[in-house]
C-alpha positions as CSV (number, residue, x, y, z in Angstrom):
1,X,-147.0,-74.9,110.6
2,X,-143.9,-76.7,111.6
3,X,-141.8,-75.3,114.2
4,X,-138.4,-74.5,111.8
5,X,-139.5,-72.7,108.3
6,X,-136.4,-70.3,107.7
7,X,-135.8,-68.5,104.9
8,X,-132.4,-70.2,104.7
9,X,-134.1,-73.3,105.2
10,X,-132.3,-75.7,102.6
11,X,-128.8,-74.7,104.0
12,X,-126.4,-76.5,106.8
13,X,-125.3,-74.8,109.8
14,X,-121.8,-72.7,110.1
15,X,-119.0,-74.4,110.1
16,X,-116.6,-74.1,113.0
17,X,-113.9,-71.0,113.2
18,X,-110.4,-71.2,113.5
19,X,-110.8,-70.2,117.0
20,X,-113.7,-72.9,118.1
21,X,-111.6,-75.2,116.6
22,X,-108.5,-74.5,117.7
23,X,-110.5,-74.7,121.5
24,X,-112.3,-78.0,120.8
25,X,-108.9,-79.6,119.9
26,X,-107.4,-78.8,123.0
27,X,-110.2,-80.6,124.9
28,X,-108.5,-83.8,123.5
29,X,-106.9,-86.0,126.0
30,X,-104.7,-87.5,123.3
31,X,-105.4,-91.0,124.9
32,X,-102.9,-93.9,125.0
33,X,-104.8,-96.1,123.5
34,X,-107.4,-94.2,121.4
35,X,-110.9,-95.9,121.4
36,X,-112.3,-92.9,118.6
37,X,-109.9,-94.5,116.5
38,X,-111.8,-98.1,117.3
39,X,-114.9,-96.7,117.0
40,X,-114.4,-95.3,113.2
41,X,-114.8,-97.9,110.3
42,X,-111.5,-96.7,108.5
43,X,-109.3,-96.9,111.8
44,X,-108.5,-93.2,111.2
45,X,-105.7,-92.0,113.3
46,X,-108.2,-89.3,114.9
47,X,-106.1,-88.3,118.0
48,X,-103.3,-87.7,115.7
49,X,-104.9,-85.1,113.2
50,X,-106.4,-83.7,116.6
51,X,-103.0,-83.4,117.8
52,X,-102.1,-81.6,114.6
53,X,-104.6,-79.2,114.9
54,X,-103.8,-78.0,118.3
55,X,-100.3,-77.4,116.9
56,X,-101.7,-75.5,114.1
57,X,-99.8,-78.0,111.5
58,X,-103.1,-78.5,109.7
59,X,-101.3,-79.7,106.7
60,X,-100.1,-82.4,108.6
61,X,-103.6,-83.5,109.9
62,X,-104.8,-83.7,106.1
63,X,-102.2,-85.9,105.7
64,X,-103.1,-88.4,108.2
65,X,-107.1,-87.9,107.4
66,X,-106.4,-88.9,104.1
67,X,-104.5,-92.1,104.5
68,X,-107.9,-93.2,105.4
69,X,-110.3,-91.2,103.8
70,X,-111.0,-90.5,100.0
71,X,-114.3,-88.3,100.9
72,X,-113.2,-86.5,104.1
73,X,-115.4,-82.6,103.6
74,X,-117.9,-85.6,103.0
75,X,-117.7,-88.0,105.7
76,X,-116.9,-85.3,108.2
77,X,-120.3,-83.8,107.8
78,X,-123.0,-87.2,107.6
79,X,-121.0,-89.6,108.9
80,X,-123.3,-91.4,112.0
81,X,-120.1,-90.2,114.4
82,X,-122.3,-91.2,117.8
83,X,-122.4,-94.3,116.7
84,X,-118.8,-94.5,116.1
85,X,-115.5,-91.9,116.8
86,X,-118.0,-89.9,119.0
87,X,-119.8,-92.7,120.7
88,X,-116.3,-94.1,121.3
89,X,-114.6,-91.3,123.1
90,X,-113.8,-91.2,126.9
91,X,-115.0,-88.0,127.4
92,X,-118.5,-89.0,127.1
93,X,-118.6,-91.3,129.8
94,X,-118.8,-88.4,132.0
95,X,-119.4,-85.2,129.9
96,X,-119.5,-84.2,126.5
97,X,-117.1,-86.2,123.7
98,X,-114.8,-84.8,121.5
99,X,-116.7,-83.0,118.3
100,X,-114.6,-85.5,115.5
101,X,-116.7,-84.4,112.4
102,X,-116.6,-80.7,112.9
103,X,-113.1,-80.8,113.6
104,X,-112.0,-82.6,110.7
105,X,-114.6,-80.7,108.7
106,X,-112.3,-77.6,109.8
107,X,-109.1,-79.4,108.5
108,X,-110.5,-79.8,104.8
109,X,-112.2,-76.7,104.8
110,X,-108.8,-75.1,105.1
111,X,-106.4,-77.3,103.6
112,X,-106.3,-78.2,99.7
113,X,-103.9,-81.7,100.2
114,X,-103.9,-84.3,97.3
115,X,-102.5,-87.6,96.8
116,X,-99.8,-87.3,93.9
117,X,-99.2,-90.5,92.2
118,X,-96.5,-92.5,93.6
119,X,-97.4,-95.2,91.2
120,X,-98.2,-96.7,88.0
121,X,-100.1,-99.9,87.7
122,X,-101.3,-101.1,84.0
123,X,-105.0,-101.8,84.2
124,X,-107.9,-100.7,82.8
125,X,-111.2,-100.1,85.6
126,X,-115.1,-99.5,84.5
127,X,-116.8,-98.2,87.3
128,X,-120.8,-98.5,87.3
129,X,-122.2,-96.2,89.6
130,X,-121.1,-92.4,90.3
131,X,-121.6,-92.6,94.5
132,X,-119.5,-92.6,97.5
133,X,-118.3,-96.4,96.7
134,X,-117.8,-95.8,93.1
135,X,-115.8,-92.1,93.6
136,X,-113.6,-93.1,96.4
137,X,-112.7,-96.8,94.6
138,X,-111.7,-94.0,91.1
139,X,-110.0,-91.4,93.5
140,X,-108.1,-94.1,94.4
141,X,-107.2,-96.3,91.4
142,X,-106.0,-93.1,89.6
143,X,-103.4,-92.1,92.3
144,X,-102.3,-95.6,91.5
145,X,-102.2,-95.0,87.8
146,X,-104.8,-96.8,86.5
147,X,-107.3,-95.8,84.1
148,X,-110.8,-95.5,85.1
149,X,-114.4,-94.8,83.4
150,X,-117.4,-94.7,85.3
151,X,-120.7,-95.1,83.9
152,X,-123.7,-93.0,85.6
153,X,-127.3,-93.4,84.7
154,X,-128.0,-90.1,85.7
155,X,-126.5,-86.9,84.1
156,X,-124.4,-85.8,87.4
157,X,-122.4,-87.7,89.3
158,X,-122.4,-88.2,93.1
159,X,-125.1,-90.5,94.1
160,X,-126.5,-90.2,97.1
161,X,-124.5,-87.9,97.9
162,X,-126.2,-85.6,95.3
163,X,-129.8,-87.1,95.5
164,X,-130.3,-88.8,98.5
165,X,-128.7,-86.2,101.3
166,X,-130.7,-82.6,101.9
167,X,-128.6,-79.8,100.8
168,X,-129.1,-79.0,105.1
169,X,-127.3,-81.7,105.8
170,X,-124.4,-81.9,103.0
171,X,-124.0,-78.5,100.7
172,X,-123.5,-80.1,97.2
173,X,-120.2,-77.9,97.0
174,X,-118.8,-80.7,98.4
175,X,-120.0,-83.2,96.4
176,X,-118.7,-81.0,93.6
177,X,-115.4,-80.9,95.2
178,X,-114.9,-84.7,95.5
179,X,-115.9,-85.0,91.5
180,X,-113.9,-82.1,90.3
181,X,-110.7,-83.4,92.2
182,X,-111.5,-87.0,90.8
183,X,-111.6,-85.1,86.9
184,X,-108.6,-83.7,87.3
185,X,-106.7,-87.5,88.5
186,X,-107.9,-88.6,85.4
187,X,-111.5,-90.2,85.4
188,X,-113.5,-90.5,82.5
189,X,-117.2,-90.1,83.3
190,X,-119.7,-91.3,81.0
191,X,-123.2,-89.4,82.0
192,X,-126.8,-90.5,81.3
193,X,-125.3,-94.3,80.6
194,X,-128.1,-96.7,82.7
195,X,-126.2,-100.1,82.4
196,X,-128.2,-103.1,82.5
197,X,-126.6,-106.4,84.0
198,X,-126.3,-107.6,80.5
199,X,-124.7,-104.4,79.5
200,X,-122.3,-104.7,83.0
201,X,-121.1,-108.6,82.2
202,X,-120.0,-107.1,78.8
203,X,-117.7,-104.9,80.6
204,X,-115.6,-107.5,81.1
205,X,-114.2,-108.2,77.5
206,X,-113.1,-104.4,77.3
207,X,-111.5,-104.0,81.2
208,X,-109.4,-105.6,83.4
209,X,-111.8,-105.3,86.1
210,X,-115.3,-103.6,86.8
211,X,-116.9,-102.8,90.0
212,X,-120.0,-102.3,90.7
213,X,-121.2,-99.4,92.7
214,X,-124.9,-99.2,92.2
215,X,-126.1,-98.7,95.5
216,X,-129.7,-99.0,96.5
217,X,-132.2,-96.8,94.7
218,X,-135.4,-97.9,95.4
219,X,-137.6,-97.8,98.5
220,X,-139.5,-101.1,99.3
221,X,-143.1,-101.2,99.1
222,X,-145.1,-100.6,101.7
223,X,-147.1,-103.7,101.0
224,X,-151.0,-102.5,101.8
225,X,-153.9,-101.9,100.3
226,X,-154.0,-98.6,98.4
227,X,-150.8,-98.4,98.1
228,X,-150.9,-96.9,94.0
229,X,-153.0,-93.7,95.1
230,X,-152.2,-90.1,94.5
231,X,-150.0,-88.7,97.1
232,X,-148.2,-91.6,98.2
233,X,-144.4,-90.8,97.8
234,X,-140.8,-93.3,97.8
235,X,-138.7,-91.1,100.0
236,X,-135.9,-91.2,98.1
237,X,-138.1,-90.1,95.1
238,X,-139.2,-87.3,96.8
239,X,-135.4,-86.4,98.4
240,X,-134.4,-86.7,94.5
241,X,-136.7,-84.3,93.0
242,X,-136.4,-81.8,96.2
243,X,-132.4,-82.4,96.1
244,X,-132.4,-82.1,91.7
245,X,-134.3,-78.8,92.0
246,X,-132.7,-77.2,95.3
247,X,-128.9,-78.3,94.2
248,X,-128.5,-78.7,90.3
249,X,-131.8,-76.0,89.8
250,X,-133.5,-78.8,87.6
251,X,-137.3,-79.7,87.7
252,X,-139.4,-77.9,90.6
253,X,-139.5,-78.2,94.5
254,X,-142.5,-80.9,95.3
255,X,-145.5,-79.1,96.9
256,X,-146.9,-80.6,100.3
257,X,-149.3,-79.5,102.5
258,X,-151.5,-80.5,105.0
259,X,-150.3,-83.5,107.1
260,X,-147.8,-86.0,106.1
261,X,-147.3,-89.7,107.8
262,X,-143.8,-91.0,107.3
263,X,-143.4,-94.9,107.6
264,X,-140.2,-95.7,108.8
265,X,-138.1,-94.8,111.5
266,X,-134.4,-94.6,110.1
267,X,-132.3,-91.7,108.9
268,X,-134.1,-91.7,105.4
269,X,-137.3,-91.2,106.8
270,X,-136.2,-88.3,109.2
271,X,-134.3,-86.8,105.9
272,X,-138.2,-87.6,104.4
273,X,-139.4,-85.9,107.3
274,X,-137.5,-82.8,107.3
275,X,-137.6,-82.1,103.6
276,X,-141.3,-82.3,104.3
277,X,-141.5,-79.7,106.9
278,X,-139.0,-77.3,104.4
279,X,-141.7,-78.6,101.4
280,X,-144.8,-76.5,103.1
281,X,-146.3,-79.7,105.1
282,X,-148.6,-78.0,108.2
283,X,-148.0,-81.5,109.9
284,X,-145.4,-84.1,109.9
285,X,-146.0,-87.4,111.3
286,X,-143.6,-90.3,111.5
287,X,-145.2,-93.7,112.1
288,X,-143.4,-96.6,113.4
289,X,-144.0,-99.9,114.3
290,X,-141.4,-100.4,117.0
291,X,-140.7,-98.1,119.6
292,X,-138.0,-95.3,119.9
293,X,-135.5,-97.6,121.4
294,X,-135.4,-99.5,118.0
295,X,-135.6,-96.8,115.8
296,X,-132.8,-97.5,113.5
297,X,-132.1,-93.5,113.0
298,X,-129.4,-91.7,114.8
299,X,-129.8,-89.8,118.2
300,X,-128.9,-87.1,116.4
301,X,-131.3,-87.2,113.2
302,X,-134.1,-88.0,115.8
303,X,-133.3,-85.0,118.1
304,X,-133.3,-82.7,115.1
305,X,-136.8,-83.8,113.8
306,X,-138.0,-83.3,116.8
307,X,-136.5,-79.7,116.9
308,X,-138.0,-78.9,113.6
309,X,-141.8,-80.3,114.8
310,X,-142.1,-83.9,113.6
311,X,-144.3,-85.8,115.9
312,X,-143.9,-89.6,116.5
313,X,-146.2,-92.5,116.9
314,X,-144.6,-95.4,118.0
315,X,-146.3,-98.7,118.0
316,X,-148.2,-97.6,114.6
317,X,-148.1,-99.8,111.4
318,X,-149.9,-98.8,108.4
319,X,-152.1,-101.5,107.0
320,X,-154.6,-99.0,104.6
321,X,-154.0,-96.1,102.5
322,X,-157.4,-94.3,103.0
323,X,-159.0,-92.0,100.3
324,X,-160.7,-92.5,96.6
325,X,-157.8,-90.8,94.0
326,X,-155.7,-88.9,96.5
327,X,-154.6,-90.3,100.1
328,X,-157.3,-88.8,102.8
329,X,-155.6,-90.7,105.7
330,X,-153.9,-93.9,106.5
331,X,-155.0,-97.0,108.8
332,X,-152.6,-98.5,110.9
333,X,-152.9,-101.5,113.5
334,X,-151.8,-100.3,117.3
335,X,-148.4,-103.0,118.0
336,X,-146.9,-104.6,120.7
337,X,-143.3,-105.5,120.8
338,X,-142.4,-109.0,122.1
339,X,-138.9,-111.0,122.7
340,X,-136.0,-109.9,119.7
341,X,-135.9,-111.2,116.7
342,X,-132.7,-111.8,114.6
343,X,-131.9,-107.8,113.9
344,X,-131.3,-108.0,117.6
345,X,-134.8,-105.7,118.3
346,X,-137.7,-105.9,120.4
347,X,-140.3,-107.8,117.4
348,X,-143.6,-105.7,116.6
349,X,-147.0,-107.8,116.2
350,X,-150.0,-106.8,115.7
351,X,-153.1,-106.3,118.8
352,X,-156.1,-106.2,116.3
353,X,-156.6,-102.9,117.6
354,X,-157.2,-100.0,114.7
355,X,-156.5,-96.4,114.7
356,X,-156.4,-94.2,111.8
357,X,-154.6,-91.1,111.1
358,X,-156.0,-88.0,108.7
359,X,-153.9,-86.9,106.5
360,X,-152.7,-85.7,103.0
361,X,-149.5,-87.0,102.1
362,X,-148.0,-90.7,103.0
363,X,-144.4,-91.3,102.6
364,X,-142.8,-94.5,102.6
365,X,-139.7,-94.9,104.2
366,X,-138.8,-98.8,104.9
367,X,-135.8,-99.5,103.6
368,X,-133.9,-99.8,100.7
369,X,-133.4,-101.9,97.7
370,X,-131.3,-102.1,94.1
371,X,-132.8,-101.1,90.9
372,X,-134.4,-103.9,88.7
373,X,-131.6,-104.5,86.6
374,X,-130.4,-107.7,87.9
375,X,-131.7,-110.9,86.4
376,X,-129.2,-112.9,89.1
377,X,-126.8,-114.2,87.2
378,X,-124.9,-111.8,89.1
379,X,-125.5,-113.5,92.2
380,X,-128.2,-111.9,94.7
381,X,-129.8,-111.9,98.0
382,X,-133.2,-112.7,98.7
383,X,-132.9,-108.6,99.4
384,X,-131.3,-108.0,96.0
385,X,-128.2,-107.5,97.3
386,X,-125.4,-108.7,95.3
387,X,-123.5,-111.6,97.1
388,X,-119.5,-111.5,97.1
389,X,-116.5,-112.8,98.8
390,X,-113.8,-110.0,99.5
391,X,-115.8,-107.7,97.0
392,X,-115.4,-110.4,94.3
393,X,-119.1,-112.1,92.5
394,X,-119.5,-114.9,90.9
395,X,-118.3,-114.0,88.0
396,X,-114.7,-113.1,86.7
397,X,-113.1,-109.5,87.0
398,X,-116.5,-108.6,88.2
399,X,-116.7,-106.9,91.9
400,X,-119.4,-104.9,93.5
401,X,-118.7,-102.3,96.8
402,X,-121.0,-100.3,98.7
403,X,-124.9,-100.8,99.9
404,X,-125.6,-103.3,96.5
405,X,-122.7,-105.2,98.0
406,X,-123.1,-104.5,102.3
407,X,-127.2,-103.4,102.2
408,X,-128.1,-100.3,103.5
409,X,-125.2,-98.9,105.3
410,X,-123.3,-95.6,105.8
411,X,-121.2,-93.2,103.2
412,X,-118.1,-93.8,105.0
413,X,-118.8,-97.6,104.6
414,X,-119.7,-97.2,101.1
415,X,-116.0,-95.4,100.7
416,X,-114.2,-97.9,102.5
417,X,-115.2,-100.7,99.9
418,X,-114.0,-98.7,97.0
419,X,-110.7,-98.1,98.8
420,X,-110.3,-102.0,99.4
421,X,-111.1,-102.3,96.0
422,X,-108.4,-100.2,94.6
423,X,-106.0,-101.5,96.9
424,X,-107.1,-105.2,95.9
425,X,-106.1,-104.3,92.5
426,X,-103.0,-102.5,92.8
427,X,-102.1,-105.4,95.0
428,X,-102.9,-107.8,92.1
429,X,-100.7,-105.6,89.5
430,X,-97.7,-103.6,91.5
């Protein structure tokens, strides 16, 4: 059995207290020139609302968080902060940085700020897609005084947020917050609506714009023999059904036992990993054909997989499923990694030499794509992705925002685009 099975195993760690917070804060240098600001993709004023804190105006500090941020309780929590306010603080050149996400998680966890609407702009907004992208890009276009209706293929709204993210990382309370407060601003939400791109062009005879906020729902295919046997999962198939049944009590928890081999190496497949250890897996096994260096997944994902027992084999790329009906194991080629290729890493090819790895349960975890539903006369990437300029397609009033629009990115990325596109069409119509 996996290290970490707790009986509490589906929930995220305490939050900070008033106290730990108020002494984390006063770590702050309050720098001249603040680099955690650089290092976050919003430009959030971080030393200020730090600064705020310390001075017990929390108020204040909600303020400045949410001239930047629509999903703050969101973004505080799974934001990738090593790689940005974190990795960018001064105090870990030497010793430990600055905790950014915890402390703003302490701000909205005790403040209750909202926009009010300052102004009125006469347009009329369809929204396709219920996520981070789509919410934020509403949130916003209401405190402007537009009206808004987004359209949701599935029956709850949140997206990744509510699907893709463990309850152990993100508690859907918060995902349920963010909705509720963009209800009450307004938003009509139009549930169990899947919109084709047929259906989407449409749009654009009954609204003055429409952005699209799909994201990417799909996993690719592994792309080996086998492939179609029982017991080989998409990742963010099984994070759906674990998240529907754990969060929204719908369907049942997946069953897995035995050993599981994740492919992949980013923070999908260590969210794949982990639900598996919570799912009743004896074994977890990530495989990966580069080596840790390269492993697109954060420091702090890794560290915590590792925690909970996931082993790692490095170097590994599955080229067989094994078994008859159900997966018995999985052949992969030993690699090598030679000069870097255009994603800047070290690129794997193959020695010719085989291993092969018993187990019961194969996951595939190797990157993302969009839903079939675009036939490319909204234009696309070779990856599916839809191609814009300034979040603008091809085609008038149409816009798309978040990972359809950037590729697989981050939530706060995902919230920034529907902030630039409300503010592109407020700007258009004040």
């Amino acid at each position: 059995m996996c290290q970490l099975y707790m009986e509490n195993k589906w929930n995220r760690p305490a939050d900070l207290t008033a106290e730990e917070a108020k002494k984390e804060a006063s770590r702050c240098l309050s720098c001249k020139k603040p680099m955690c600001q650089t290092g976050c993709p919003t430009g959030m004023r971080i030393r200020d609302f730090i600064f705020e804190i310390k001075n017990d105006n929390l108020e204040e500090a909600s303020k400045i968080i949410a001239d930047c941020s629509s999903l703050s309780n969101i973004c505080s929590v799974v934001c990738p902060h090593e790689n940005q306010c974190v990795g960018h603080c001064v105090l870990g050149k030497k010793g430990t940085p600055i905790n950014v996400g915890a402390l703003e998680r302490y701000v909205q966890n005790n403040t209750n700020f909202q926009k009010t609407k300052e102004n009125s702009i006469n347009v009329k907004v369809a929204i396709i897609g219920a996520g981070p992208a789509g919410l934020s890009a509403a949130k916003e276009l209401l405190g402007y005084g537009a009206k808004v209706d987004i359209y949701e293929k599935e029956n709850t709204a949140g997206g990744v947020m509510t699907y893709g993210i463990p309850s152990y990382r993100l508690d859907y309370q918060d995902v349920i917050r963010v909705v509720e407060d963009v209800k009450k601003l307004g938003a009509n939400f139009i549930f169990g609506k899947k919109m084709l791109e047929s259906d989407i062009i449409a749009l654009k005879d009954s609204y003055d714009y429409v952005f699209i906020a799909t994201g990417l729902t799909k996993v690719r295919r592994l792309g080996i023999e086998n492939e179609g046997l029982e017991g080989v999962y998409d990742a963010l198939d099984l994070l759906k059904e674990s998240n529907y049944a754990v969060k929204l009590e719908v369907g049942n928890l997946p069953k897995l036992y035995g050993t599981v081999v994740v492919v992949g190496a980013g923070n999908v497949a260590m969210d794949a990993a982990r639900s598996a250890v919570r799912l009743g897996a004896d074994k977890v096994i990530i495989a990966y054909r580069r080596s840790l260096e390269e492993a697109p997944a954060t420091k702090h994902e890794i560290h915590d997989a590792l925690e909970e027992g996931v082993e790692f084999k490095f170097l590994t790329n599955p080229v067989k499923v094994l078994g008859d009906n159900h997966v018995t194991g999985v052949k992969c080629e030993v690699m090598k990694l030679t000069e870097p290729d255009e994603s800047g890493r070290r690129k794997p090819v193959g020695t010719n030499e085989f291993i092969d790895i018993d187990c019961d349960f194969i996951i595939s975890a190797i990157g993302q794509i969009p839903e079939d539903i675009y036939d490319k006369k909204i234009l696309n990437t070779d990856h599916g992705y839809i191609v814009a300029s300034n979040g603008k397609t091809n085609i008038e009033k149409i816009y798309a925002g978040g990972d359809i629009y950037l590729g697989a990115k981050t939530v706060v990325e995902a919230m920034r685009c529907g902030r630039e596109f409300a503010k592109l069409v407020y700007e258009e119509n004040k």
